[in-house]
C-alpha positions as CSV (number, residue, x, y, z in Angstrom):
1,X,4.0,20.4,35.9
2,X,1.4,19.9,33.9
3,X,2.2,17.4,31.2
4,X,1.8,13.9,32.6
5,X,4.7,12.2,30.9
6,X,7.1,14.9,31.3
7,X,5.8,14.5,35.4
8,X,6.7,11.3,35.4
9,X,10.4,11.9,33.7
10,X,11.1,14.3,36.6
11,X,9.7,12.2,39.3
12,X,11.2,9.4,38.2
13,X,15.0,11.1,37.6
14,X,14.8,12.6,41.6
15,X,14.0,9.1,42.8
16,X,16.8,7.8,41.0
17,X,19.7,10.5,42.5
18,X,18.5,9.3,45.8
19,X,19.2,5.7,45.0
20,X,15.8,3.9,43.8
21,X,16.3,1.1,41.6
22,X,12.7,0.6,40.8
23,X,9.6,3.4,39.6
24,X,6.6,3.0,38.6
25,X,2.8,4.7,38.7
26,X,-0.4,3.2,39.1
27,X,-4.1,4.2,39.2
28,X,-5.5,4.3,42.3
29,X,-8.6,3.0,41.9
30,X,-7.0,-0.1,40.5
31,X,-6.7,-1.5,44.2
32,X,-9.0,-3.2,45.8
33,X,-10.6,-1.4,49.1
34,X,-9.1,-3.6,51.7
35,X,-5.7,-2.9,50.4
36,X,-6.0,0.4,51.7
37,X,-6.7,1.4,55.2
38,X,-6.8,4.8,55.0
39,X,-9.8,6.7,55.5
40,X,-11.1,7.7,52.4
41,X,-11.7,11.1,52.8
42,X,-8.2,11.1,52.8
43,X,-7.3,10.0,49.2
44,X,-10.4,11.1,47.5
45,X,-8.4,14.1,45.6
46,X,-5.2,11.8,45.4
47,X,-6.3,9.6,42.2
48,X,-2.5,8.8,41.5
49,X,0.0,6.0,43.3
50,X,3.9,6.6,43.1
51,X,5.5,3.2,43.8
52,X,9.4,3.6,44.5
53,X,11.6,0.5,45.7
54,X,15.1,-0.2,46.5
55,X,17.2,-3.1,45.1
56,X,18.7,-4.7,48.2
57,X,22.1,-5.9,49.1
58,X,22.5,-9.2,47.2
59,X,25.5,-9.8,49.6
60,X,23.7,-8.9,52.5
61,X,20.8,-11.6,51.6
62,X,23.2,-14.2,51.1
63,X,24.3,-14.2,54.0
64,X,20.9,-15.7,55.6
65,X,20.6,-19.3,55.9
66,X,17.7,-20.2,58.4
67,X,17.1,-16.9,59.5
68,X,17.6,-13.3,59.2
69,X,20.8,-11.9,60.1
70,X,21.6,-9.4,62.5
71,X,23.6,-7.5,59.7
72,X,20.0,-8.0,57.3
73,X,17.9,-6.4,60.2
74,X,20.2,-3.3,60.0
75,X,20.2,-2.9,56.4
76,X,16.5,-3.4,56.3
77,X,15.9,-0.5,58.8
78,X,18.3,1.8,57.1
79,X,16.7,0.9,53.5
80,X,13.2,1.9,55.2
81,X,14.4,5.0,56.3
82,X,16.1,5.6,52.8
83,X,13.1,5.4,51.0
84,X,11.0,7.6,53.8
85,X,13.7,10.3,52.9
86,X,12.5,9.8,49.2
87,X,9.2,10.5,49.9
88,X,9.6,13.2,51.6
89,X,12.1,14.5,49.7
90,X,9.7,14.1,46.1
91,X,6.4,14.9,48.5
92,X,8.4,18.5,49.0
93,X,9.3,18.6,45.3
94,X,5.6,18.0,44.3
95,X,3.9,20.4,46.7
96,X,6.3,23.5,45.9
97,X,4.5,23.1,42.4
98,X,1.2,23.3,44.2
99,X,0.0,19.9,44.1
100,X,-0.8,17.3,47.2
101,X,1.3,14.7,47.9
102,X,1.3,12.2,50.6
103,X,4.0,9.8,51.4
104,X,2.9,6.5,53.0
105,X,5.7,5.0,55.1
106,X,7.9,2.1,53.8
107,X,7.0,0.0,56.7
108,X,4.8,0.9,59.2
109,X,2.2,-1.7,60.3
110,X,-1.4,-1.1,61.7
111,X,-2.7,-4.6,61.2
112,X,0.1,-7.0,62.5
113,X,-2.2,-9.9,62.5
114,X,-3.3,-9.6,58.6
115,X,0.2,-7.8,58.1
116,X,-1.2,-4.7,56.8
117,X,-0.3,-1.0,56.8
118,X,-2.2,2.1,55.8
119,X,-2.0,1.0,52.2
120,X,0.0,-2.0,50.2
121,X,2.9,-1.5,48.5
122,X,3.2,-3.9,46.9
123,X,-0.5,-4.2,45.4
124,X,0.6,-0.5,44.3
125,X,3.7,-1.8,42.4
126,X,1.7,-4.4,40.6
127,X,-0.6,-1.8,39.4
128,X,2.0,0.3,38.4
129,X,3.6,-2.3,36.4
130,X,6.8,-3.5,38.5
131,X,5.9,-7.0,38.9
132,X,3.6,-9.4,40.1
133,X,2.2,-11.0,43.4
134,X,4.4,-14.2,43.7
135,X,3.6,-17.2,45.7
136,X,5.7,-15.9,48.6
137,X,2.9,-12.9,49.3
138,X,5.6,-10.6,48.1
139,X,5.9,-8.4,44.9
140,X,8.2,-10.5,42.6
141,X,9.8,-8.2,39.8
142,X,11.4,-9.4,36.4
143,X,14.8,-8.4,37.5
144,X,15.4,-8.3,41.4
145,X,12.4,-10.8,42.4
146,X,11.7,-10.0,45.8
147,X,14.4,-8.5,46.8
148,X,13.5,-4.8,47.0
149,X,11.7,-2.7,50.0
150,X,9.3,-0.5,48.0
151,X,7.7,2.7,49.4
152,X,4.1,4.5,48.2
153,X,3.2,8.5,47.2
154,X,-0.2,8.9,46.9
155,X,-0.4,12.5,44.4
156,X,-2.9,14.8,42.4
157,X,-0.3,15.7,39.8
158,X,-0.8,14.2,36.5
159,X,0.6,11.3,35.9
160,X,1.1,8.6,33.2
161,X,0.1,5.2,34.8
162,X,0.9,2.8,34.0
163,X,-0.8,-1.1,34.0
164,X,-0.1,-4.7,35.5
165,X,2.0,-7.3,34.0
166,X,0.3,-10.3,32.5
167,X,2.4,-12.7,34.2
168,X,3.5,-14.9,37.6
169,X,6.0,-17.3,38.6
170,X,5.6,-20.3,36.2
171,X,7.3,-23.4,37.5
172,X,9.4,-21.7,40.6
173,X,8.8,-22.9,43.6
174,X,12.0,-21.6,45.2
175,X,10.5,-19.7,47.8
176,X,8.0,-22.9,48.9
177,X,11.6,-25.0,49.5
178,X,12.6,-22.8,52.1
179,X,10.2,-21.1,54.2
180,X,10.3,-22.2,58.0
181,X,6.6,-22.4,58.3
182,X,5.5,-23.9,55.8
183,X,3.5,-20.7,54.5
184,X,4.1,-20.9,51.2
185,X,1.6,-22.8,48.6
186,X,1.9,-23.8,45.4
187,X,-1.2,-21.2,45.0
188,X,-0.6,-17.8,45.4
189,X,-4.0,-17.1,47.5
190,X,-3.1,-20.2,49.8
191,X,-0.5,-18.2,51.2
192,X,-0.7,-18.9,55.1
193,X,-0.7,-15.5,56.7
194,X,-0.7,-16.5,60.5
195,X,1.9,-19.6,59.9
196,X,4.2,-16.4,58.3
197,X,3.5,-14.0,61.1
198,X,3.9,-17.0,64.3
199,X,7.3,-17.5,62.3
200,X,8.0,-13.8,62.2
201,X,7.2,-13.4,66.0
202,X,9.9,-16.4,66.9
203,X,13.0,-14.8,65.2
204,X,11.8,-11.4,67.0
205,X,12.4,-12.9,70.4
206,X,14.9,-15.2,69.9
207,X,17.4,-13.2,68.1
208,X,16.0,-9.8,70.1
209,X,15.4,-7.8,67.0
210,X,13.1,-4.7,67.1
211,X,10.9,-5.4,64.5
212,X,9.1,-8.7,62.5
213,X,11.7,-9.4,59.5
214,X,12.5,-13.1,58.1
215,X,14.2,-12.4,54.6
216,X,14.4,-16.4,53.5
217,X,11.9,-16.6,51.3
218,X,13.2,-12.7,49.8
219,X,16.9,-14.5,49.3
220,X,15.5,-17.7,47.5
221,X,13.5,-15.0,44.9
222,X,16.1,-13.7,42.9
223,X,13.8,-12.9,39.9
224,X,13.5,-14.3,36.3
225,X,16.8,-13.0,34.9
């Protein structure tokens, strides 16, 4: 696995018999040091970022008004868990060819105030190509918006990268209409990240679900189709 295109066709068709709907690969260096929390004598050898995401249930997402749905919360977890069995599954694939790979979970905070885990996906996925940073904090693609959960591989196997979009979200403000906070400005680096996670902590309790999820603002964004 030596030839970095020919890498990326063979990554990219495994992701794709497990069920990804998005692929892309970004240079590392392209992100900025506090998007990544991992030490960096961990990554120093690991120049390349896989970003994989999944294409969620449009159904499912419709079927939030005011806030998440109990039937959301389970296909959220079982999406995370899907694209955790992709990475290992593609981690295994790259190491039997004697190269490093390390899988970075799908969602697994360490930061809860800032809303941060070891490194962000979706900062990954813009350099890689798959969208751009929207003005709900999330990564907005052309053709799903925010609807996708999106998973990281961090790799030493050559790799074609590939490079940002030149774009954002125009005149849409669709994501601004609905939030419950109020955590969504017209700016993009406005976004209010302790209005979001106050919100987040009130559907927790109140609807007794086991982890911080919302999903309005990722039902209004339904891309630029």
């Amino acid at each position: 696995m030596t030839n970095p295109k020919e890498n990326v066709e063979k990554i990219t068709s495994l992701c794709r018999q497990w069920g990804a709907s998005l692929f892309g690969i970004a240079d590392l260096s392209l992100l900025k040091k506090e998007d990544i929390l991992l030490p960096s004598g961990a990554i120093d050898r690991l120049p390349f970022a896989i970003a994989v995401g999944y294409h969620l249930s449009d159904s499912i997402l419709e079927g939030i008004e005011d806030a998440p749905t109990p039937h959301y919360f389970h296909h959220y977890q079982r999406v995370n868990i899907l694209l955790d069995t992709i990475g290992l599954i593609v981690s295994s694939a790259i190491q039997e060819k004697g190269y490093r790979a390390m899988p970075i979970a799908a969602s697994q905070i360490v930061d809860w105030k800032n809303q941060k885990g070891h490194l962000s996906h979706k900062h990954v996925a813009r350099a890689a190509g798959l969208g751009w940073i929207g003005r709900n904090n999330l990564l907005v693609n052309e053709t799903f918006g925010s609807r996708t959960r999106l998973l990281t591989l961090l790799t030493d196997l050559p790799l074609e990268a590939g490079s940002p979009l030149t774009r954002d979200c125009g005149s849409c403000n669709a994501c601004i209409k609905v939030c419950p906070a109020e955590a969504i400005k017209e700016r993009p680096q406005d976004f209010d990240h302790l209005r979001c996670y106050e919100q987040l902590k009130i559907f927790t309790k109140t609807l007794h679900f086991s982890h911080n999820i919302c999903g309005i603002c990722v039902k209004a964004c339904r891309g630029l189709k």
